[in-house]
C-alpha positions as CSV (number, residue, x, y, z in Angstrom):
1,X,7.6,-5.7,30.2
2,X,5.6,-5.6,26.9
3,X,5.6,-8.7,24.8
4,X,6.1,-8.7,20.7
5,X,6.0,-11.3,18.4
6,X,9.8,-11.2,16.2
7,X,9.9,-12.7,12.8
8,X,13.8,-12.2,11.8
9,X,13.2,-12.5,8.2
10,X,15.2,-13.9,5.1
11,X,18.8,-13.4,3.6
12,X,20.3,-10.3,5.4
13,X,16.9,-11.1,8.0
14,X,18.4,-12.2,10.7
15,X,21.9,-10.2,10.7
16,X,20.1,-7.0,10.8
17,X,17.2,-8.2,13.3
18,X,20.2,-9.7,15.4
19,X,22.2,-6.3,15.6
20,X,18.7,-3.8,15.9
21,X,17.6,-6.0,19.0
22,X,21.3,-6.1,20.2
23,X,20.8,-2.3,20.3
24,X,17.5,-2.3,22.0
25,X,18.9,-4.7,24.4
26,X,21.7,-2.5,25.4
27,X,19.1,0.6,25.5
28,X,17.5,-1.6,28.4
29,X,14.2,-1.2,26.1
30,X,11.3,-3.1,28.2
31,X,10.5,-5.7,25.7
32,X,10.2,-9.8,25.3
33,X,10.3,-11.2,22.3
34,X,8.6,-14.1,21.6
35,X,10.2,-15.3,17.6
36,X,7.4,-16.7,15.4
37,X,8.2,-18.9,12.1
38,X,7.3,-16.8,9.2
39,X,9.3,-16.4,5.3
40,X,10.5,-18.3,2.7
41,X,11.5,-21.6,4.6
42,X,7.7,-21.6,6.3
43,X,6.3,-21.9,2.7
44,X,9.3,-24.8,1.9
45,X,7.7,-26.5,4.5
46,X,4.3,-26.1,2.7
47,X,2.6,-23.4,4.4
48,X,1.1,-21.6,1.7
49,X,0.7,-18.1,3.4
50,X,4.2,-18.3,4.7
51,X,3.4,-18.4,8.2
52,X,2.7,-21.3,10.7
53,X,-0.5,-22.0,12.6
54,X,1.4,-21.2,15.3
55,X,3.1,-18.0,14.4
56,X,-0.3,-16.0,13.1
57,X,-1.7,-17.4,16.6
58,X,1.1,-15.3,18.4
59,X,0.8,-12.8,16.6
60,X,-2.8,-12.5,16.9
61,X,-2.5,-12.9,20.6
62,X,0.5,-10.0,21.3
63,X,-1.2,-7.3,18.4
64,X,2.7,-6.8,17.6
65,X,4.6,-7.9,14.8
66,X,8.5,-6.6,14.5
67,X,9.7,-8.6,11.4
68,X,12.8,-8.4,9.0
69,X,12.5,-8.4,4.9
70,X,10.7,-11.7,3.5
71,X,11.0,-13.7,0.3
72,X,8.6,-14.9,-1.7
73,X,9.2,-18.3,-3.5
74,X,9.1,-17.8,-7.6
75,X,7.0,-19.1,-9.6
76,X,5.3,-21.4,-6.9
77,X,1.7,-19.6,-7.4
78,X,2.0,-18.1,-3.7
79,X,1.4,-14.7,-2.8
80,X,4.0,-12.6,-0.8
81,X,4.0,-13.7,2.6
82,X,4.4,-9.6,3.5
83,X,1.2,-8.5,1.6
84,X,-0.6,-11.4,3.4
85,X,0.2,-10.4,6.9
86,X,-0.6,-6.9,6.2
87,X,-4.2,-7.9,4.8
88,X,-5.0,-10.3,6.6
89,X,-4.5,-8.3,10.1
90,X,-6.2,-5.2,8.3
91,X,-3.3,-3.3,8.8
92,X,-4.9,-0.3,6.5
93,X,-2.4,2.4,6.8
94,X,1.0,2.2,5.9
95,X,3.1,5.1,7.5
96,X,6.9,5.8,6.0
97,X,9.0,8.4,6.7
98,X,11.4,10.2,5.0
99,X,14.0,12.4,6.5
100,X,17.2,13.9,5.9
101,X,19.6,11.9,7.9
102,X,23.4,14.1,7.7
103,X,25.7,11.8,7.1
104,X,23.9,10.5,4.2
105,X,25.0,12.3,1.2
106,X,21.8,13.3,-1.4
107,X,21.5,16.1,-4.3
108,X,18.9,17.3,-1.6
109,X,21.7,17.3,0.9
110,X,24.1,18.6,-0.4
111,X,22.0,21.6,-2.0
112,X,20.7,21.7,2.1
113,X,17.3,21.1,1.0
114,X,15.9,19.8,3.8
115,X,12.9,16.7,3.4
116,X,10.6,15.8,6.0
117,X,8.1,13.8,4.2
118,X,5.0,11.4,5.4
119,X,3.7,8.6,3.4
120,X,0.5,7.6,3.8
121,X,-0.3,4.7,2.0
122,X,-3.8,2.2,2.2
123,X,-2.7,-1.0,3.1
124,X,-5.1,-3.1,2.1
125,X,-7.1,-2.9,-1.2
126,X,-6.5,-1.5,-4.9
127,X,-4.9,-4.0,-7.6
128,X,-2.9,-5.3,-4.3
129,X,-6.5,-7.2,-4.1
130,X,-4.3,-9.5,-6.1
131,X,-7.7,-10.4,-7.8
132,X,-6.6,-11.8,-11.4
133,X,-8.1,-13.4,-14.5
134,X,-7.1,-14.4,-18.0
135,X,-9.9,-13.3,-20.0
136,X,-8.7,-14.9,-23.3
137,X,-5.0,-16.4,-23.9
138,X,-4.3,-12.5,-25.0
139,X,-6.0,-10.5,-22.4
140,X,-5.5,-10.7,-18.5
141,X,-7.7,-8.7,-16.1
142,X,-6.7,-7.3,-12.7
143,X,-9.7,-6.3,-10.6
144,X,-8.9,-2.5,-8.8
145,X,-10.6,-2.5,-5.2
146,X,-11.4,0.8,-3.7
147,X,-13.9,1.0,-1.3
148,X,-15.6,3.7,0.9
149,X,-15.0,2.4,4.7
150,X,-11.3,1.2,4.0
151,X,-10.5,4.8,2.1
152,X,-12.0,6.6,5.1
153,X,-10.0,4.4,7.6
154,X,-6.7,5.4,5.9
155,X,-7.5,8.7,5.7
156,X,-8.7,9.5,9.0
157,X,-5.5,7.9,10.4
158,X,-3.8,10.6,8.1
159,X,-5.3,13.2,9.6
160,X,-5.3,12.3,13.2
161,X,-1.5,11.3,12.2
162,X,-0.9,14.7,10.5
163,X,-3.0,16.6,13.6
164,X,-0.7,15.3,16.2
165,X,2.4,15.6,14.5
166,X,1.5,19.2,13.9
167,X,2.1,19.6,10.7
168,X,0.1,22.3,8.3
169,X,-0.6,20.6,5.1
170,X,-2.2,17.3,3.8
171,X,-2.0,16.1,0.4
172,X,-3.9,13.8,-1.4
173,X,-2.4,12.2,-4.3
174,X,-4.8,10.9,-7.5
175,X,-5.5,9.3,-10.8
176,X,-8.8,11.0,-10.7
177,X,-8.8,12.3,-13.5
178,X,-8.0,9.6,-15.5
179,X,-10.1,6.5,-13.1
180,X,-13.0,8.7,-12.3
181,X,-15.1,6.4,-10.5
182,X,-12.3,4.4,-8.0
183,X,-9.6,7.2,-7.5
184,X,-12.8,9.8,-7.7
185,X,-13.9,7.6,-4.8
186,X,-10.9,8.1,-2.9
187,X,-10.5,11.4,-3.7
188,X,-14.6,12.4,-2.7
189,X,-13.9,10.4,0.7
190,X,-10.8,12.8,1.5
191,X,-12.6,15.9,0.8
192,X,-15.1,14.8,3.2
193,X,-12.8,13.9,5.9
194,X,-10.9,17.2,4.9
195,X,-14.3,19.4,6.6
196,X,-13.5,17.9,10.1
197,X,-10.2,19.1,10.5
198,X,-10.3,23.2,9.4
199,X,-6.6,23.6,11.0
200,X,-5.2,21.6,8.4
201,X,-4.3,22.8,5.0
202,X,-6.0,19.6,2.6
203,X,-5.3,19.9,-1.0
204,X,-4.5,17.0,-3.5
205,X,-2.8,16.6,-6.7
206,X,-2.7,14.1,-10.1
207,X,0.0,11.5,-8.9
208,X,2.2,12.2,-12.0
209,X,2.5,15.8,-11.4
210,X,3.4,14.8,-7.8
211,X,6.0,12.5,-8.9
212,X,7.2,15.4,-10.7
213,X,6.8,17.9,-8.2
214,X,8.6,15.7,-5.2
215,X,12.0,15.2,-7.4
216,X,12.6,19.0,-7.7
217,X,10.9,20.6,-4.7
218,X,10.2,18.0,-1.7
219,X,10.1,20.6,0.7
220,X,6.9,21.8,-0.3
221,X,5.4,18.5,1.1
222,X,4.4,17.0,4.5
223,X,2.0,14.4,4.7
224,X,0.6,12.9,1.7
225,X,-1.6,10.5,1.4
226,X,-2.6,7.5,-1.6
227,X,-4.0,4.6,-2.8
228,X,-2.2,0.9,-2.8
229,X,-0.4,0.9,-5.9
230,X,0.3,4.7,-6.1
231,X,1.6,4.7,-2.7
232,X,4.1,2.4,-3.3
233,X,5.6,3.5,-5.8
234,X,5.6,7.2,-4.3
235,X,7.1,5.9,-1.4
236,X,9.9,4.3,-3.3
237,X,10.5,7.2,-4.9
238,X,10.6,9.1,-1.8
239,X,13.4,6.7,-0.7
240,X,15.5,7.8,-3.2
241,X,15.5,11.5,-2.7
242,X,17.3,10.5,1.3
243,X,19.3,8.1,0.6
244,X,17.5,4.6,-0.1
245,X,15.5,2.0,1.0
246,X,17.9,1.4,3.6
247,X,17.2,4.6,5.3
248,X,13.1,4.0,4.8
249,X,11.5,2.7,8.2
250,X,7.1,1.5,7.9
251,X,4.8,1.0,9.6
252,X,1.6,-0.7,8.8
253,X,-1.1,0.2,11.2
254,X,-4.1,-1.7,12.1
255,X,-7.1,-1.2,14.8
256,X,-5.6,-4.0,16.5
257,X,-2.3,-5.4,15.3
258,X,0.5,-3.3,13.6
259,X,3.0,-4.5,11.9
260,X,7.0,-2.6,11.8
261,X,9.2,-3.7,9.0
262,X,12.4,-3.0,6.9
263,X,11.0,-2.6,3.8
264,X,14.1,-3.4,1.1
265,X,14.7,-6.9,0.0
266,X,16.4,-10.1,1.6
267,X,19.8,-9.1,-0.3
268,X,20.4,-12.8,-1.0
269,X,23.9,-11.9,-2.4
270,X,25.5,-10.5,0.8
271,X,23.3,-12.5,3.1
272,X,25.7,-14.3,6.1
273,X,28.6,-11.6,5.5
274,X,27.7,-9.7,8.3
275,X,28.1,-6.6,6.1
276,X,24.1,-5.5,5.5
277,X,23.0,-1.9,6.7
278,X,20.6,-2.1,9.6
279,X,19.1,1.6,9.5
280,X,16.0,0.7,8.1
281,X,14.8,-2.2,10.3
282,X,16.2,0.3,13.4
283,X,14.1,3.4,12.6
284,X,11.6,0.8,11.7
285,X,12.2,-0.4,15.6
286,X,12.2,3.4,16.9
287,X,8.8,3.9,15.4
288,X,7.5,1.1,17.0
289,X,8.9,2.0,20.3
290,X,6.9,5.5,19.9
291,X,3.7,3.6,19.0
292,X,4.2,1.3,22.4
293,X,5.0,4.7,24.5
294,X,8.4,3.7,25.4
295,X,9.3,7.7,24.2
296,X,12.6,8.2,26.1
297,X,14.3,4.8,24.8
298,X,13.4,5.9,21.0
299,X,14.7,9.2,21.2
300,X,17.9,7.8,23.1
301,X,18.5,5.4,20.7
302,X,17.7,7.9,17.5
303,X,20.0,10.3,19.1
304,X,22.6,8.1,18.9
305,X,22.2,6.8,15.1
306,X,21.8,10.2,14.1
307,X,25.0,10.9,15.8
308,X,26.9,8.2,14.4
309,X,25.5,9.1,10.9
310,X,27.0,12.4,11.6
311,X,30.6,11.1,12.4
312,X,30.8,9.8,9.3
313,X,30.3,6.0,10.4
314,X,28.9,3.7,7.5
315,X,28.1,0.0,6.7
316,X,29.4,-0.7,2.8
317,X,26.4,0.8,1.1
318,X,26.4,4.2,1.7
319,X,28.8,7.3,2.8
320,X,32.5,8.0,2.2
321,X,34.6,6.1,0.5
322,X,37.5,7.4,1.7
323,X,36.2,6.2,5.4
324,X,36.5,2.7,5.9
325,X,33.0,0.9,6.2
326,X,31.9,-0.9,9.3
327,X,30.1,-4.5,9.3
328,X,26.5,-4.8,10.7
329,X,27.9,-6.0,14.3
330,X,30.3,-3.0,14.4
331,X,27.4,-0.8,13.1
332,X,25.5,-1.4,16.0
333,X,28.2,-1.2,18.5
334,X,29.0,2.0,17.2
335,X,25.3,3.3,17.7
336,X,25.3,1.6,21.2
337,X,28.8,3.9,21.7
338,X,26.8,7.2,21.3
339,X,24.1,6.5,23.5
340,X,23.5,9.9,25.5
341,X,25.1,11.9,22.8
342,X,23.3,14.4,21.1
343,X,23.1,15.0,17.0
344,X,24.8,19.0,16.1
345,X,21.4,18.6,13.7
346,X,17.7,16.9,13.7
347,X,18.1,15.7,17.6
348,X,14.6,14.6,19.2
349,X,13.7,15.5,22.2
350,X,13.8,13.4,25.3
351,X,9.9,13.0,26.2
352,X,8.9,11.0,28.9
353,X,7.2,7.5,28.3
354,X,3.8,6.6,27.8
355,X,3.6,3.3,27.6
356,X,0.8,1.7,26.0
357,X,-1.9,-0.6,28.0
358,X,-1.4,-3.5,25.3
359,X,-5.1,-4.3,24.6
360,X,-5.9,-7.6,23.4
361,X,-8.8,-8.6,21.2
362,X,-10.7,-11.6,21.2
363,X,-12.4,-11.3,18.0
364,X,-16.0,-13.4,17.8
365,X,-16.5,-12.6,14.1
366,X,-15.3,-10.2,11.1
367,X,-15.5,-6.9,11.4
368,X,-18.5,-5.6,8.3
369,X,-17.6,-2.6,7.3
370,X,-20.3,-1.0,5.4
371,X,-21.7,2.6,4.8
372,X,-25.0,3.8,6.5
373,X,-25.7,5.9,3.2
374,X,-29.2,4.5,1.7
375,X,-29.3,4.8,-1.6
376,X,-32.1,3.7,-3.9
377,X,-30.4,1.1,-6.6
378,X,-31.8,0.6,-10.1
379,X,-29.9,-1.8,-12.7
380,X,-30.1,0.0,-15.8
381,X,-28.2,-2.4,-18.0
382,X,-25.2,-5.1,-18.3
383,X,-21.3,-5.0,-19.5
384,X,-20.8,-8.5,-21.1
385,X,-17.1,-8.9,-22.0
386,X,-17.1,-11.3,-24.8
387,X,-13.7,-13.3,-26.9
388,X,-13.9,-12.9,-30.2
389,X,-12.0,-12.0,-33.3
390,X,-14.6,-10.6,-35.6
391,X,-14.9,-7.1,-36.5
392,X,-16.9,-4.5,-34.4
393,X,-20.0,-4.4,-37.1
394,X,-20.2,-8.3,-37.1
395,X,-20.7,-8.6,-33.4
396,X,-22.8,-5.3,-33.5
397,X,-24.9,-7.6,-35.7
398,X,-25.4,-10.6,-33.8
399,X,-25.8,-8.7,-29.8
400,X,-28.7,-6.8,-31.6
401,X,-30.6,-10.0,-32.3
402,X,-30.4,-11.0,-28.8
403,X,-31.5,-8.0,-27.3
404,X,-35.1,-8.7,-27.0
405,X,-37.9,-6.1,-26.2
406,X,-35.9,-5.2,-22.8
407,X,-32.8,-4.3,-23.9
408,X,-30.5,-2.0,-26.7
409,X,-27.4,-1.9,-28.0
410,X,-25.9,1.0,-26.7
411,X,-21.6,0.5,-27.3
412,X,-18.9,-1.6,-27.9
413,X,-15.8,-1.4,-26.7
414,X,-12.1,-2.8,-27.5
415,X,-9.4,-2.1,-24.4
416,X,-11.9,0.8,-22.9
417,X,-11.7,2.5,-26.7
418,X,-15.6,2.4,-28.3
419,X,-15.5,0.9,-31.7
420,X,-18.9,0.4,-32.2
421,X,-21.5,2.8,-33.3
422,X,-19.0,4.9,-34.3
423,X,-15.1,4.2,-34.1
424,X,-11.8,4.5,-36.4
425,X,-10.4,1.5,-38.0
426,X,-7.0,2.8,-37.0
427,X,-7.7,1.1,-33.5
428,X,-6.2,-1.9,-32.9
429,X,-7.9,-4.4,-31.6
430,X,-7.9,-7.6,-29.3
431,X,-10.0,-10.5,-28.9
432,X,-11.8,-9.2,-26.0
433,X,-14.9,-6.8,-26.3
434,X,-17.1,-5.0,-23.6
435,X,-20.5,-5.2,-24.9
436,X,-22.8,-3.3,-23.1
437,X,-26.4,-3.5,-23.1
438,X,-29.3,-1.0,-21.6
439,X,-32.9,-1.3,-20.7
440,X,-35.2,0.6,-23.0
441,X,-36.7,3.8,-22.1
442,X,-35.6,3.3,-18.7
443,X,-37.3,0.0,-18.6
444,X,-36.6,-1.4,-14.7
445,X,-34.5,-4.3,-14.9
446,X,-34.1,-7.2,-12.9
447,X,-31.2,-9.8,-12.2
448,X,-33.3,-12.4,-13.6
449,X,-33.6,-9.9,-17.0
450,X,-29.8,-9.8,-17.3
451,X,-29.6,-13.6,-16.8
452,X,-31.8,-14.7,-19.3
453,X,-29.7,-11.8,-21.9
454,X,-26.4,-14.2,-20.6
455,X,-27.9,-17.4,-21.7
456,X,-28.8,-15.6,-25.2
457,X,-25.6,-14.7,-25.8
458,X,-23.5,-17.4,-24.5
459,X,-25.5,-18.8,-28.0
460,X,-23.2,-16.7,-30.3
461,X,-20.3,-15.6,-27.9
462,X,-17.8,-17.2,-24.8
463,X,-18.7,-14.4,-22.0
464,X,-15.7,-14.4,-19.8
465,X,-17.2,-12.2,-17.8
466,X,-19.9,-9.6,-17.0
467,X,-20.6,-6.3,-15.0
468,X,-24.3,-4.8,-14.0
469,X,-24.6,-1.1,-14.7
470,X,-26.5,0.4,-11.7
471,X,-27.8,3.6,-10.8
472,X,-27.3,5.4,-7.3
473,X,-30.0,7.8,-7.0
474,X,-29.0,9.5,-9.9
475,X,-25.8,9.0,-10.9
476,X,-24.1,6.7,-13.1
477,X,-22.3,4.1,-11.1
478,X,-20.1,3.0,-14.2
479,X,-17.2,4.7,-16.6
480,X,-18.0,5.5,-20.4
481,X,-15.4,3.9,-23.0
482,X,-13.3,6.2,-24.6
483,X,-14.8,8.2,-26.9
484,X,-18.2,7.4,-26.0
């Protein structure tokens, strides 16, 4: 008997966690659950990650968290109790999946064009760093994390992922082409992964053009994998072409704790109705069956949903009208009905178990995760980004006197655009500028160099904040302003 830790969630939380694990009872599936305190209530209670001592304990012990949607108090200054667990437990890969399900009527559908589709989304880093500033009153700043070791961790999964699933193509989706340094990152680190696995098709694609792309052919895709930000809103959008959120199981996979979750919302306005739709958290469940082993109850018990589906039997949100809905609690009786039936279409096959030797860590420290590439570092200059309202040729004017015998002038900047030596005055402008500054004839530079330009400047100008330019080898490790 494997042990999880089960956090029913918020609003329609408990009704559909109540009538999934209802299900998995009947199926006889080998599990204890042991419920841990986590969601809006915990961070009533003052518990500003939304969890108690207790509950991340559990988790941390068991290395399984099953948990129904979560709210996030407003305006309280807390961050989402759901992007916290995920970070904090390093659970770097999100996996969705997105199948046609007969009985849920599409345009794909009903045009019987199938989609099979696999989200592959980093869990962990990207503007979901939730690292924030206001520069001025006018100008906030959201710092973008992409790193080397957590790209490779997500895409590697994606590959092994796509490998044993047997499928023929990998995608990588991109802004590379617009955020050359971060998404070129990502990008470079797929390519590289790419050379291990020769059986696999690996191509990628501008994220736009695969929004695009995915809302008039889907079937041309398998496995796709993104960054943060980009991932969730692909994988949204993927919900939509079969049916919903409410048909969109995830998984967020970790090297030692995984988390399986119904994406959608609490549904506040039908929460205690016992009229929610449980698909999501159950496919949600299924998956996390497979990931124990326990093969022959998930395909037993996705059978029997995908039967259901096909007779036609709905909660309120979904199928025909002209066939009355069922509440959540009938729902799952009527999936518990067609256990042992078999889908006309889409039936898995009845594999044996595997099940999983549970293996728990006892962590001594953090985990460093850092690349073994040595590279010789130079700074070769500084980005101060500086509040002010005067014109470009005004602070031109005053940098240059602070420059000293180390450093020039080389750009100034207004939102990314350069304004300063050359610019248009058709540019609009706000009162934060990038100011950037490099050594002289390749003069080496040293922190103390760059500190000692700061206290200069902070003479003429607030600095709200400020950037070294360095050198790997010999490439630039920063972007060039627009039009620079």
């Amino acid at each position: 008997m494997t042990k999880i830790a089960v956090a029913q969630g918020d609003g329609i939380g408990p009704e559909i966690m109540d009538a999934t694990l209802k299900i998995f009872t009947a199926a006889k599936v080998p599990l204890e659950y042991q419920f841990v305190d986590m969601g809006k209530w915990v961070f009533d209670k003052g518990y500003s990650n939304g969890m108690t001592p207790e509950a991340q304990q559990t988790i941390e012990s068991l290395g399984i968290l099953f948990k129904g949607p979560m709210e996030t108090p407003k305006g309280k200054g807390v961050k989402s109790v759901n992007v916290t667990a995920r970070k904090t437990w390093n659970t770097y890969a999100n996996k969705r999946v997105f199948q046609t399900l007969h009985g849920v009527d599409t345009v794909f559908s009903k045009s019987g064009i199938p989609i099979d589709i696999t989200i592959v989304r980093e869990n962990i880093e990207d503007t979901y760093g939730g690292v924030e500033h206001m520069l001025t009153p006018d100008v906030a700043l959201s710092r973008r994390f992409i790193t080397r070791p957590g790209s490779e961790q997500v895409i590697r999964y994606a590959f092994e992922m796509a490998k044993k699933k047997g499928t023929k193509r990998i995608t990588c989706g991109h802004k590379a082409n617009i955020m050359k340094i971060t998404d070129g990152l990502f990008l470079d680190v797929f390519n590289e992964v790419a050379k291990e696995y020769p059986d696999l098709k690996a191509d990628d694609i501008i994220v736009d053009d695969l929004c695009m792309k995915l809302v008039t052919r889907p079937d041309l895709f398998d496995v796709i994998v993104l960054t943060n930000l980009q991932g969730d809103i692909v994988s949204d959008l993927c919900a939509g072409l079969v049916g919903g959120l409410g048909f969109a199981p995830s998984a967020n996979i970790g090297d030692h704790i995984c988390i399986f979750e119904a994406v959608h919302g609490t549904a506040p306005d039908i929460a205690g109705r016992n009229i929610a739709n449980p698909t999501a958290l159950l496919l949600s469940g299924i998956a996390m069956l497979r990931h124990l082993g326990l093969m022959a109850s998930a395909a037993m018990i996705e059978n029997a949903l995908l039967a259901t589906l096909e007779q036609g039997k709905h909660t309120g949100d979904f199928g025909d009208k002209s066939i009355p809905s069922l509440n959540t609690t009938a729902y799952a009786e009527a999936v518990i009905a067609n256990f042992g039936n078999q889908p006309v279409q889409g039936a898995k096959p009845l594999l044996p178990d595997m099940p999983a030797t549970q293996t728990i860590f006892k962590l001594g420290k953090n985990v460093m995760m850092e690349s073994q590439e040595g590279v010789n570092e130079r700074i070769v200059g500084v980005d101060f980004f500086i509040e002010s309202n005067e014109q470009p040729i005004a602070i031109a004017n005053k940098c240059m006197r602070h420059a000293g015998v180390k450093f020039k002038l080389v750009n100034i900047s207004n939102r990314g655009t350069q304004v300063w030596p050359t610019g248009s005055v058709y540019t609009n402008l706000v009162n934060q500028y990038n100011v950037r500054f490099e050594s002289i004839d390749d003069f080496p530079l040293f922190q103390q160099d760059v500190l000692g330009l700061y206290v200069s400047m902070s003479g003429n100008f607030k600095i709200c904040s400020s950037e070294l330019l360095n050198m790997w080898n010999d490439k630039k490790a920063y972007s060039l302003a627009q039009g620079q």
